[in-house]
C-alpha positions in Angstrom: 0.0 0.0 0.0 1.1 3.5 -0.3 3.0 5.2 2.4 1.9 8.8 3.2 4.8 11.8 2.9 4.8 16.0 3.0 6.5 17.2 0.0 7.6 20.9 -0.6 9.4 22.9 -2.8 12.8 24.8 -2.4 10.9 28.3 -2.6 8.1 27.5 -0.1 5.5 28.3 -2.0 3.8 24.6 -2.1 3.3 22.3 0.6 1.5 19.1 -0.6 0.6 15.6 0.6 1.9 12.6 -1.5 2.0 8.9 -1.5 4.9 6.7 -2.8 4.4 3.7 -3.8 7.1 1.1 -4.5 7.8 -1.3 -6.8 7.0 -5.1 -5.8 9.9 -6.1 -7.8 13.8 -5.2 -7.6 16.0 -2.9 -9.5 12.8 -0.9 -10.8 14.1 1.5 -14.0 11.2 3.6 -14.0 9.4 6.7 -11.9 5.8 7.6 -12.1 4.3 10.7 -10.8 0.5 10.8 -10.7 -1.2 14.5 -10.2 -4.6 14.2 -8.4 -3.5 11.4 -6.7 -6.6 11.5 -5.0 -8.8 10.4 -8.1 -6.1 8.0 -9.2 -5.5 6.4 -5.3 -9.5 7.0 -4.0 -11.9 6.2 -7.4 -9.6 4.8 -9.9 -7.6 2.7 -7.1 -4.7 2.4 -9.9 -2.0 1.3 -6.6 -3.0 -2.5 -6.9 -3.3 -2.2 -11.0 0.5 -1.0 -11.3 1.0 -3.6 -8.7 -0.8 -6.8 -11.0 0.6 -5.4 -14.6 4.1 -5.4 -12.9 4.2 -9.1 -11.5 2.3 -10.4 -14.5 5.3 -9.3 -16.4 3.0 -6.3 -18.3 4.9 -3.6 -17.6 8.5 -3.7 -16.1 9.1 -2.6 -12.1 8.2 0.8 -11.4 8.2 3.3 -8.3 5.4 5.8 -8.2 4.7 9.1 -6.3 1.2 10.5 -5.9 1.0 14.3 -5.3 -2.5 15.4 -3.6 -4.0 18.0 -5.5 -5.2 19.8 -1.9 -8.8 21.0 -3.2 -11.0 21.9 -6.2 -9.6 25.5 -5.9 -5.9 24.4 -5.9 -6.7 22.5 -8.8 -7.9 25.3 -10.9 -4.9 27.3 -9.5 -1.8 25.0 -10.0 -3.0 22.9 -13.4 -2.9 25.9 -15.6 0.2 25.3 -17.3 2.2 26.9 -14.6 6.2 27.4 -14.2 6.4 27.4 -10.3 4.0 24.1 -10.2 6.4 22.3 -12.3 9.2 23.5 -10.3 7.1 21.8 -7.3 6.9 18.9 -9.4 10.5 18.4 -10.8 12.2 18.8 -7.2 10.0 15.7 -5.8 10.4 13.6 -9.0 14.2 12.8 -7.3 15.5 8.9 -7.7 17.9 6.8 -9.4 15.4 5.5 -12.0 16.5 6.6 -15.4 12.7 6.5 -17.0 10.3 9.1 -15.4 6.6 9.4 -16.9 3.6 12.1 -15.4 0.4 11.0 -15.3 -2.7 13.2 -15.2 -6.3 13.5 -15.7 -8.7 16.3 -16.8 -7.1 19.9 -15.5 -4.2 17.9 -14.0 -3.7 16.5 -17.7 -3.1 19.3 -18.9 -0.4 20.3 -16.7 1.5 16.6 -17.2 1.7 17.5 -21.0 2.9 20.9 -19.6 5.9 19.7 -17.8 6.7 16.9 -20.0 6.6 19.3 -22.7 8.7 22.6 -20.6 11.4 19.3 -19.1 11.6 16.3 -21.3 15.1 15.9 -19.5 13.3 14.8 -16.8 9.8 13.2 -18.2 10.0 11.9 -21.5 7.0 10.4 -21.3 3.5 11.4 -20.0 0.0 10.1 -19.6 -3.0 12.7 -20.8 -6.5 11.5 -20.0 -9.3 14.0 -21.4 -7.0 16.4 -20.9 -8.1 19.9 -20.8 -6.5 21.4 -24.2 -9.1 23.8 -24.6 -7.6 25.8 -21.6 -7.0 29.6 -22.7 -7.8 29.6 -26.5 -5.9 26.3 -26.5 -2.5 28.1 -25.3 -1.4 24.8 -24.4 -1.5 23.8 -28.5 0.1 26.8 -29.7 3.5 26.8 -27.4 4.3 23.1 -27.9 8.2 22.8 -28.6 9.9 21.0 -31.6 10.7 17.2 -31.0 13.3 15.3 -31.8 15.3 17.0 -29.6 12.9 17.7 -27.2 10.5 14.7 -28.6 7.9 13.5 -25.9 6.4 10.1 -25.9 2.4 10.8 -25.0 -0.2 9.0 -24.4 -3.5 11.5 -25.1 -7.0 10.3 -24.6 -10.3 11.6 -25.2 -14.3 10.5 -25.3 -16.0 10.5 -28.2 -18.9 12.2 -26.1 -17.0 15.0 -24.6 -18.6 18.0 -26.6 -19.7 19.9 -23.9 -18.8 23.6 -24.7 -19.3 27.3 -23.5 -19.6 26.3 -19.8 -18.0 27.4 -16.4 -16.4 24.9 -14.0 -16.9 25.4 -10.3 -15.6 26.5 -7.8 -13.8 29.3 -10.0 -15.9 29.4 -13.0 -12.7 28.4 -14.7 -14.4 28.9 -18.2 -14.5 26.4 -21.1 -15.9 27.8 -24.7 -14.2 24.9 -26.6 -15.4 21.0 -26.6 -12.4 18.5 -24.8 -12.5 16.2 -27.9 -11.6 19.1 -30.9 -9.4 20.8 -28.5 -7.6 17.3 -27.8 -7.7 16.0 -31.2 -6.1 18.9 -32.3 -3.3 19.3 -29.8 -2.2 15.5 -30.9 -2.1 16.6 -34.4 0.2 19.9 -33.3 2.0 17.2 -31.1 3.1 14.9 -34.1 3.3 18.2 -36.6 5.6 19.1 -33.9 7.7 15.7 -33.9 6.9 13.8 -30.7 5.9 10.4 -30.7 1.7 10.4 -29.7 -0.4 8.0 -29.2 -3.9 9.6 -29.3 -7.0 7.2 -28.0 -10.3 8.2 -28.5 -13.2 6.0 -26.3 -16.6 5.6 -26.4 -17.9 7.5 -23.6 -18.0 11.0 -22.1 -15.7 12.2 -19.2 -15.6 10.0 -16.6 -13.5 7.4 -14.5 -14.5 3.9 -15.7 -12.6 4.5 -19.7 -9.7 6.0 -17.9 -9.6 3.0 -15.9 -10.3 0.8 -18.7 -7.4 1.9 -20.8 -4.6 2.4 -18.0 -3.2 -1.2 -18.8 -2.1 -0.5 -22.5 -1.7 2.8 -21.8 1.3 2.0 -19.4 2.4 -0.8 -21.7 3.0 2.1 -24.2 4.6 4.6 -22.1 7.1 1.8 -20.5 8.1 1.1 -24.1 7.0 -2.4 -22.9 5.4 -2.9 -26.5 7.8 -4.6 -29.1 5.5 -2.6 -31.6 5.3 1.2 -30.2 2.9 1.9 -33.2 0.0 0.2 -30.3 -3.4 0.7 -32.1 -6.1 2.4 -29.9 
């Protein structure tokens, strides 16, 4: 199970709760950080997934850390893209293993492609669920740097249902005036325009848990470079 920690940055500005979780096996190569750890820990219980796809041999042995996202203010606060929250980020994701992926969902999606994107030195891979590309006129999509030298390895998702459009998200009103599927579908196509490698996955279904559970196993196949074939069909 998941041992509880306090992380902090060097400049004091965040204080968060995490989890780390460890591998079951030894000499794991790779480092996941989850934001929102307390959809992926609480409703998606992802801590004994990882745990099965490892000792089935489905993905290879992997620590994880889980960083609280505090509440649905802080959420709509740190998740916007922004520098000093992937400062926060980048001085926990510490360790010896080589291979570092961020995972996120929704808002906190967003900001995994962020930091992946702003530090592929340090997470050459990430996990987007739904992510929320349509964020500020879809800034995210218009300042997304060339690959190969800074080429990401993303795994971007998105329900075929999620059209919802020129509505305001509590507790802010954080305001949304284009759907999550264009705005995603299009940041993957700037993504591979841009020359990093994408895997873009569009489900049946709307914006919910149950297909971000339901494609987490060949989703982390993917991004562990498990895969013989990285050209995985969604």
């Amino acid at each position: 199970m998941p041992s509880l920690a306090t992380i902090r940055d060097q400049a004091g500005g965040y204080e968060r709760k995490a989890w780390r979780l460890t591998s079951p096996l030894p000499n794991p190569n790779h480092f996941c950080v989850f934001l929102d750890a307390e959809f992926y820990l609480d409703r998606i219980d992802v801590a004994p997934l990882l745990v099965q796809l490892q000792e089935d041999g489905t993905i290879p042995p992997v620590n994880c850390l889980f960083i609280s996202h505090q509440d649905a203010t802080a959420r709509q606060h740190d998740f916007l893209c922004r520098d000093d929250y992937a400062q926060f980020v980048l001085q926990n994701a510490i360790g010896p293993e080589p291979n570092k992926v961020i995972c996120g969902l929704s808002l906190s999606a967003l900001a995994a492609c962020h930091i992946a994107l702003s530090h592929p030195q340090v997470f050459l891979s990430a996990l987007c669920q739904s992510p929320s590309c349509w964020w500020n006129d879809e800034w995210l999509t218009k300042h997304i740097p060339k690959g190969p030298a800074t080429a990401n390895r993303i795994w971007i998702s998105v329900g075929d249902q999620e059209t919802e459009a020129g509505v305001s998200h509590p507790p802010t009103g954080l305001r949304q005036e284009i759907s999550q599927l264009d705005s995603v579908q299009r940041c993957a196509e700037a993504l591979n325009q841009h020359g990093h490698l994408v895997n873009l996955h569009v489900f049946a279904g709307g914006h919910a848990l149950e297909p971000w559970m339901a494609e987490l196993p060949l989703a982390f196949r993917w991004l562990t470079h498990f895969a013989s074939d990285t050209s995985i069909e969604s």
